[in-house]
C-alpha positions in Angstrom: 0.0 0.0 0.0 1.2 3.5 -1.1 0.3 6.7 0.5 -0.4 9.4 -1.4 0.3 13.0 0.1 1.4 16.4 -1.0 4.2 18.9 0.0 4.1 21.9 1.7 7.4 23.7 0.6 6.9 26.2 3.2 5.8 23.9 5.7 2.6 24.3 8.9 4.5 26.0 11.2 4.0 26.0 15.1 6.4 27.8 17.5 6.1 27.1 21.7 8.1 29.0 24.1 9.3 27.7 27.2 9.4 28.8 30.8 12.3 31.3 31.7 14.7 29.9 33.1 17.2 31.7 35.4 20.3 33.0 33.9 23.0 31.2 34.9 20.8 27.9 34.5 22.1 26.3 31.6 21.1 22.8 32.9 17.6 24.0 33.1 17.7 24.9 29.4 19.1 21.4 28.1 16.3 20.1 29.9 13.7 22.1 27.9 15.7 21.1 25.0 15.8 17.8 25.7 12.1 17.6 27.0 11.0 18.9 23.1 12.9 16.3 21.7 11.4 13.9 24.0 7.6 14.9 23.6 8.0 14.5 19.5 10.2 11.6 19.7 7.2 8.8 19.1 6.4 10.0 15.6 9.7 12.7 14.6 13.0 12.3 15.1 16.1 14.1 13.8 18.7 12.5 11.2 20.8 14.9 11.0 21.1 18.3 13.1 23.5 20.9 13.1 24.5 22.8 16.6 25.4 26.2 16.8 27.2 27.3 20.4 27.3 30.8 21.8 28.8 32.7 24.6 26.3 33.9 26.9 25.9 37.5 29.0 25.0 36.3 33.0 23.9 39.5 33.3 21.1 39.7 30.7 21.1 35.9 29.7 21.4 36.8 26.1 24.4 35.6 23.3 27.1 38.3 23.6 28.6 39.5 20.5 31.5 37.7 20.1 33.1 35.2 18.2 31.0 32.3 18.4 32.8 29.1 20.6 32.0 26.6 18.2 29.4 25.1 15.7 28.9 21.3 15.6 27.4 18.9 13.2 26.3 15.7 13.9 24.2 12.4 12.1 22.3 9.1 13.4 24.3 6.2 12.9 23.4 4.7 9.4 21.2 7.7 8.3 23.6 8.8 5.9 23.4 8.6 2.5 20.0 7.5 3.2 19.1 10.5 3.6 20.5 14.0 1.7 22.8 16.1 3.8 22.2 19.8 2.7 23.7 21.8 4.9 22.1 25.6 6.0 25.3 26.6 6.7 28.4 28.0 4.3 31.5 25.9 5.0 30.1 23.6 7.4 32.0 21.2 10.1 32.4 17.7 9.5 30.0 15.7 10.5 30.6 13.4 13.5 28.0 9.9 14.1 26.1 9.4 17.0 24.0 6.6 18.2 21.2 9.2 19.2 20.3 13.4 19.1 19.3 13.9 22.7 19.7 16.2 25.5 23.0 14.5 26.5 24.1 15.2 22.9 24.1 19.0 23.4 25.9 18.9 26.6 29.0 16.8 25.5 29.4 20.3 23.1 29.8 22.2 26.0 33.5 21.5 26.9 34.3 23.9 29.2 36.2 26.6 27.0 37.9 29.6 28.7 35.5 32.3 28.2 36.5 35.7 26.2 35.6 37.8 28.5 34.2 38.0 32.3 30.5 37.1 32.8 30.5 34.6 30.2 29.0 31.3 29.9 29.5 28.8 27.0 26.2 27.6 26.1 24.0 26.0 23.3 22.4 29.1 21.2 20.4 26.8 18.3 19.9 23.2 17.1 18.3 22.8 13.9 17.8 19.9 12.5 18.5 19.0 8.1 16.8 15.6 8.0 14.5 13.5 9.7 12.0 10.7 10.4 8.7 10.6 10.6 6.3 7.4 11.8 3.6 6.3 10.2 1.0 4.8 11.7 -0.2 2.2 9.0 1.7 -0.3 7.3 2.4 1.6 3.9 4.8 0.1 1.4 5.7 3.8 0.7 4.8 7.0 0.8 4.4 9.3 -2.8 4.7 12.5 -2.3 3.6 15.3 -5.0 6.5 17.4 -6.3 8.8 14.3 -5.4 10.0 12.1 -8.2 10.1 8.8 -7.3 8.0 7.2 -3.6 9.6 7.5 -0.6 10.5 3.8 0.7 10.3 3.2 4.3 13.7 4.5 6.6 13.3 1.5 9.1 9.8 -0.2 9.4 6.5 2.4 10.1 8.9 5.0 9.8 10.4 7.3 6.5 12.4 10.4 5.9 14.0 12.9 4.4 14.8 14.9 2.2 16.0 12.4 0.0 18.8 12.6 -2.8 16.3 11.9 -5.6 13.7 13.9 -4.8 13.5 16.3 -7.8 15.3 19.5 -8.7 15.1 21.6 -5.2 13.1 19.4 -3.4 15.8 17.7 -2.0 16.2 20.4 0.5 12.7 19.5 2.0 12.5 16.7 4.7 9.1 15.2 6.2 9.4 18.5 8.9 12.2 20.5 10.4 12.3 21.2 13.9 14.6 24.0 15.6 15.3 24.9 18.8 16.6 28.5 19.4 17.7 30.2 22.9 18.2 33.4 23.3 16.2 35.1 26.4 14.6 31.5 26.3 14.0 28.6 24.8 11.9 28.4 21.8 10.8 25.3 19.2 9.9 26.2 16.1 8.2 22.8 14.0 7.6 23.1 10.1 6.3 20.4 8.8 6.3 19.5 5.3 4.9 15.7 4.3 0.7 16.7 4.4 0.0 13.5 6.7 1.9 14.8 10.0 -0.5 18.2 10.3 -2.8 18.8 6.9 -5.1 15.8 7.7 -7.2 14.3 10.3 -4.4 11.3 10.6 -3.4 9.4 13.8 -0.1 10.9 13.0 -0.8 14.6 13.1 -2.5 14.0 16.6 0.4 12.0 17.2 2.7 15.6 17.0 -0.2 17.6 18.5 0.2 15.4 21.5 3.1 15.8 21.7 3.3 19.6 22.2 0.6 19.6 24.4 3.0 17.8 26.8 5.3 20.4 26.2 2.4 23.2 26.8 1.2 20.9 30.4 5.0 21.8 31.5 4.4 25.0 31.1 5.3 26.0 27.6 3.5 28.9 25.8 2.0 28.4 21.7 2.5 31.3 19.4 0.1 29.5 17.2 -3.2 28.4 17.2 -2.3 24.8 15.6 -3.0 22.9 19.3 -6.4 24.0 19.1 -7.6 23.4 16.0 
């Protein structure tokens, strides 16, 4: 069985922001990070993410403007060249394999580096992930996506991703969703998703992501949108 779905180049967007946390508290902000990956982690997970670092004021809790400590990229185990690794970035880093993208992922970039200054703090600034997966939540044989030339084959049973390396002039660039997690005076996710099945339709799926974020929103988290509620 084949699914048949369309693409959303621009992709249903939905943006939470989390609690503040206290300035200093950079533990309390990889645990918002890591609770977001955590709440979407049944049906979407990141492939491929890239990390960008940042040197943080204690006194106002925002990225100073200095040279950034470091940017990171890193892939699941086996997910590449399954998927297509288009990077956002110009001259990006290597990429280094890892068995999983989780909170404990973003820590182990935080090595400790002598600040530039005094009242800094090294500290994660955004995590954007390139590629991911997406469940499905009926057996499909594939999934056949409009714009895309050929079906999408499943990534590991019940689940697929993207953007895949013969999708079709541009569309490469366009996985299932792309999720980012930005902190400046806090943490904020921002969720596009692309693939119609994970928010256009009434599916299992897109109530699946919904779900979700409202575990995100019962910790306290604040939408932007009005996507929960529709």
């Amino acid at each position: 069985m084949i699914d048949q779905q369309w693409l959303d180049v621009n992709g249903a967007e939905i943006v939470l922001d989390a609690p503040l946390t206290e300035l200093a508290d950079r533990a309390a902000r990889l645990d918002q990070l890591g609770d977001a990956l955590a709440a979407l982690a049944p049906v979407m997970r990141p492939l491929v993410v890239e990390v960008q670092l940042c040197w943080r004021e204690l006194e106002t809790g925002l990225p100073a403007y200095v040279p950034s400590p470091g940017r990171r990229r890193f892939a699941v185990a086996g997910a590449v060249p399954r998927v297509a690794v288009r990077p956002f970035w110009s001259d990006p880093p290597p990429i280094e394999t890892v068995e999983a993208i989780d909170r404990d992922l973003i820590a182990s970039c935080l090595t400790g580096a002598s600040p530039p200054g005094p009242d800094l703090q090294e500290d994660w600034l955004e995590v954007s992930s390139t590629a991911m997966a997406v469940r499905a939540f009926a057996p499909f044989d594939a999934i056949k996506v409009n714009l895309l030339e050929a079906p999408v084959p499943p990534y590991e049973p019940s689940w697929f991703a993207g953007p895949i390396s013969n999708a079709g002039e541009g569309y490469e660039y366009v996985a299932p969703a792309q999720l980012t997690l930005r902190s400046e005076g806090h943490v904020a996710l921002k969720l596009a998703v692309h693939w119609s099945r994970w928010l256009h339709q009434m599916t299992p799926e897109r109530e699946a992501v919904l779900a979700g974020l409202s575990r995100l929103v019962d910790k306290g988290w604040t939408e932007e949108t009005e996507a929960l509620v529709q």
